[in-house]
C-alpha positions in Angstrom: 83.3 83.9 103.6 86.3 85.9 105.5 86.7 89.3 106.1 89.2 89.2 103.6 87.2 87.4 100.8 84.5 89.9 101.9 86.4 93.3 101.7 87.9 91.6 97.9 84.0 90.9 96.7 83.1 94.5 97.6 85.9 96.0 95.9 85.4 93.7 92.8 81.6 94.8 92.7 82.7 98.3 93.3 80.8 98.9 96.7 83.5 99.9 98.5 86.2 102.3 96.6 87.9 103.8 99.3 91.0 103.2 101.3 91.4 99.8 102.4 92.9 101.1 105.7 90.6 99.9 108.5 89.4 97.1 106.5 89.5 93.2 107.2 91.7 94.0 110.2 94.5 91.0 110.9 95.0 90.2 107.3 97.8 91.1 105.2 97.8 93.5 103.2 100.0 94.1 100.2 101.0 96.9 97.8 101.0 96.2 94.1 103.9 96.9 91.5 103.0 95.3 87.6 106.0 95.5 84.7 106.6 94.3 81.8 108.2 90.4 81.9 111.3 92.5 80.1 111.5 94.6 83.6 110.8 91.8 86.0 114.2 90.3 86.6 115.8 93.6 87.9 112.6 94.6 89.3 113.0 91.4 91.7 116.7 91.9 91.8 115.9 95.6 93.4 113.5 94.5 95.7 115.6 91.6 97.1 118.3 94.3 97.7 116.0 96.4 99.1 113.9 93.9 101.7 112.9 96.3 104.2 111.5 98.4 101.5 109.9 95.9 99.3 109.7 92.2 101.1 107.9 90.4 97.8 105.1 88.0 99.1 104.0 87.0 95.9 105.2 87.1 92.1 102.5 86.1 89.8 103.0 84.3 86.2 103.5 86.6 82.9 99.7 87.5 82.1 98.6 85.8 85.0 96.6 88.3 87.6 95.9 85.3 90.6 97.9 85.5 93.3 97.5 81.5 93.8 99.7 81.5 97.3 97.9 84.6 98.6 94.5 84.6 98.4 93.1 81.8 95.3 90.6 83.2 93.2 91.7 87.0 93.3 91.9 89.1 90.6 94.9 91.4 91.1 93.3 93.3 87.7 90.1 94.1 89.9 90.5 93.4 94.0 91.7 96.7 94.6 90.1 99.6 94.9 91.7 102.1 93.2 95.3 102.5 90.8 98.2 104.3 89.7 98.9 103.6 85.9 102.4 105.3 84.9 103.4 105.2 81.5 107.3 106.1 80.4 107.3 108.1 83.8 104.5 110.2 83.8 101.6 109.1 85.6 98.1 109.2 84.2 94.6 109.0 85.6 93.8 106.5 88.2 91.6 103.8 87.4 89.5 101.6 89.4 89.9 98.4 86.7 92.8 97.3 84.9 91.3 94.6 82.9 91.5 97.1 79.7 95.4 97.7 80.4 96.2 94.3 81.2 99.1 92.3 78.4 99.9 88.7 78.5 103.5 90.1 79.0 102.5 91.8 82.6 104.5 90.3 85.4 102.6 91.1 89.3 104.7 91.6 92.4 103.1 91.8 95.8 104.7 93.4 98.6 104.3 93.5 102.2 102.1 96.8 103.5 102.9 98.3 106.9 98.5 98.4 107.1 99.2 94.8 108.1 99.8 95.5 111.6 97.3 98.3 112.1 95.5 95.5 113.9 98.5 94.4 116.3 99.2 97.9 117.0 95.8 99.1 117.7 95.3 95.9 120.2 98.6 97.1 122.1 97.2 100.8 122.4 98.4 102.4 119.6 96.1 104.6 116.9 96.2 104.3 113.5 93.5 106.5 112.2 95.3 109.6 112.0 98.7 111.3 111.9 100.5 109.3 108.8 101.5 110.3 106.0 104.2 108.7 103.1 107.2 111.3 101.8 110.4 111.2 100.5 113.6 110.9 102.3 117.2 111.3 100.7 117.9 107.8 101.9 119.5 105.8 99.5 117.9 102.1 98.2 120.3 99.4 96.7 120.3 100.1 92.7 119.3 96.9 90.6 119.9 97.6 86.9 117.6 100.7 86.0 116.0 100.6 89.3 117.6 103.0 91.8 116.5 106.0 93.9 115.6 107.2 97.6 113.8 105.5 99.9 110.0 105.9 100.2 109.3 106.2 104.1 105.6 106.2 106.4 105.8 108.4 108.9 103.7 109.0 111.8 103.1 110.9 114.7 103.3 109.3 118.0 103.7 110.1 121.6 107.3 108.8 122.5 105.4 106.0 124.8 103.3 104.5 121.6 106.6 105.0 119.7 108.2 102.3 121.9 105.3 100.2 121.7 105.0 100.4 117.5 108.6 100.1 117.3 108.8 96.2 119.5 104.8 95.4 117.3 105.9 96.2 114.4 109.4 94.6 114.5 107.4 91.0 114.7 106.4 91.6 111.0 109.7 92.0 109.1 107.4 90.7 105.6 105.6 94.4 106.0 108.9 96.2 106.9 109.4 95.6 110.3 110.7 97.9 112.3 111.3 102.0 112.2 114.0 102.7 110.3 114.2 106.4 111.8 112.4 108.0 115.0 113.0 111.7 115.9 114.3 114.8 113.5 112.6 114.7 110.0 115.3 116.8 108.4 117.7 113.3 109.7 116.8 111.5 106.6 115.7 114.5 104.4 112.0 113.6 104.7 110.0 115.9 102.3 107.2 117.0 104.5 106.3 119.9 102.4 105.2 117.4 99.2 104.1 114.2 101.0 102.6 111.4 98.4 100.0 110.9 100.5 98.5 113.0 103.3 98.3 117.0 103.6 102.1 119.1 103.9 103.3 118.7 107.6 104.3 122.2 109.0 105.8 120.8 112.1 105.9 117.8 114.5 103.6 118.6 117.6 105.5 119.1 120.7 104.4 116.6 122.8 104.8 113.8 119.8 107.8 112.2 118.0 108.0 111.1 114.4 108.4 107.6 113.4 109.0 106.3 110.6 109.0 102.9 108.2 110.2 102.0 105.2 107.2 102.3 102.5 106.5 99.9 100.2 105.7 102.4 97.5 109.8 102.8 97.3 109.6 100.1 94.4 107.1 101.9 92.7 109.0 105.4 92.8 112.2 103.6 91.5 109.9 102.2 88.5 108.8 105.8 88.2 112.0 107.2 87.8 113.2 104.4 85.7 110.8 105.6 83.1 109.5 101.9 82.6 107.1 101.6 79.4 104.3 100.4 81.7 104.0 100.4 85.5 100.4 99.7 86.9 100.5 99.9 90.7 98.1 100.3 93.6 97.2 103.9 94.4 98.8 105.2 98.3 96.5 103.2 101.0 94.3 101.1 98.5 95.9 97.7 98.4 95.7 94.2 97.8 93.9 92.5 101.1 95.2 89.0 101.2 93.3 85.2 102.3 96.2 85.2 105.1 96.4 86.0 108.6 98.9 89.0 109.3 100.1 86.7 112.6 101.0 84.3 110.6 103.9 86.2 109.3 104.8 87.4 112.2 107.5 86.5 114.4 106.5 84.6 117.7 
């Protein structure tokens, strides 16, 4: 058994229902994003226009939770640890199953996750246990039929010597977004540090580090969000989908 298939079996049996940060280190990992078939075309559509954002690994079959080119055998319904359900915009409890909510007309989408090259950063020096967080920016994304809105954007804290160093890593994995999209000035891109989605409110950058940051792949999930779509079951910030494949094998050489 891998680490992957490992870290998916304890998730599945509910032994391990935290972030999936840290775990199974040199896979890939993916966000999830679920609509209705009804949704799915324009959902693609706006990813596609949007690749740095949302680079899709894996769209599954109406009904159908495997990811059969990811990882056989998954269960996209119960391999993660925890979810967001939205319905008609608002979102609702999370929920750490989503075989009750599942519909034969569910379509799956799984996108690249920045997490994937924790591994190749932490091997060139650089941390990735602390100082990250994921807020909006006043960036715009490309609309695609109801599917519009700003971009969704990791930031982190780094000395401006690990900045360099992330920025050439993380540009060999343009399936998890690649490179920074912005390093330096928050205010730059209108990043909302005072209501982050995930991590505490920022008061201010540290002197002696710089902010960096990537495109998030929970941009397609905000845009779902503000489309109001009937049904929108998604991976909850840092508790994604760990995938059978190695992340160097999507990376550029």
């Amino acid at each position: 058994m891998t680490p992957a298939q490992a870290a998916r079996l304890a998730i599945r049996e509910k032994r391990h229902t935290g972030t999936t940060r840290g775990l199974a280190l040199g896979y890939v990992q993916c966000n999830l994003a679920v609509v209705p078939k009804a949704d799915a075309f324009d959902f693609l559509l706006y990813c596609q226009r949007n690749h740095k954002a949302c680079p899709v690994l894996e769209v599954c079959d109406p009904g159908d939770p495997e990811p059969k080119r990811l990882a056989p055998g998954a269960d996209l319904r119960t391999d993660l640890p925890r979810y967001a359900v939205y319905r008609s915009g608002k979102r609702l409890a999370d929920v750490t199953d989503l075989r009750n909510l599942w519909r034969p007309d569910l379509v799956a989408f799984l996108i690249g996750s920045g997490i994937t090259f924790d591994d190749a950063l932490e091997r060139a020096g650089v941390p990735t246990d602390k100082h990250r967080w994921v807020v909006h920016s006043t960036l715009p994304t490309v609309p695609a039929g109801r599917f519009r809105g700003d971009l969704i954007v990791t930031m982190r804290w780094l000395t401006p010597h690990q900045a360099i160093v992330a920025t050439q890593v993380s540009s060999r994995f343009p399936q998890n977004h690649g490179a920074p999209i912005h390093i330096g000035d928050p205010a730059a891109i209108g990043a909302d540090l005072q209501h982050p989605l995930f991590g505490p409110p920022v008061e201010r950058v540290p002197d002696e580090l710089v902010a960096v940051f990537w495109a998030c792949g929970v941009t397609p999930q905000q845009a779902a969000l503000d489309a109001k779509v009937e049904l929108l079951l998604a991976h909850s910030p840092a508790h994604g989908f760990i995938a059978d494949v190695r992340a160097d094998e999507l990376a550029l050489s």
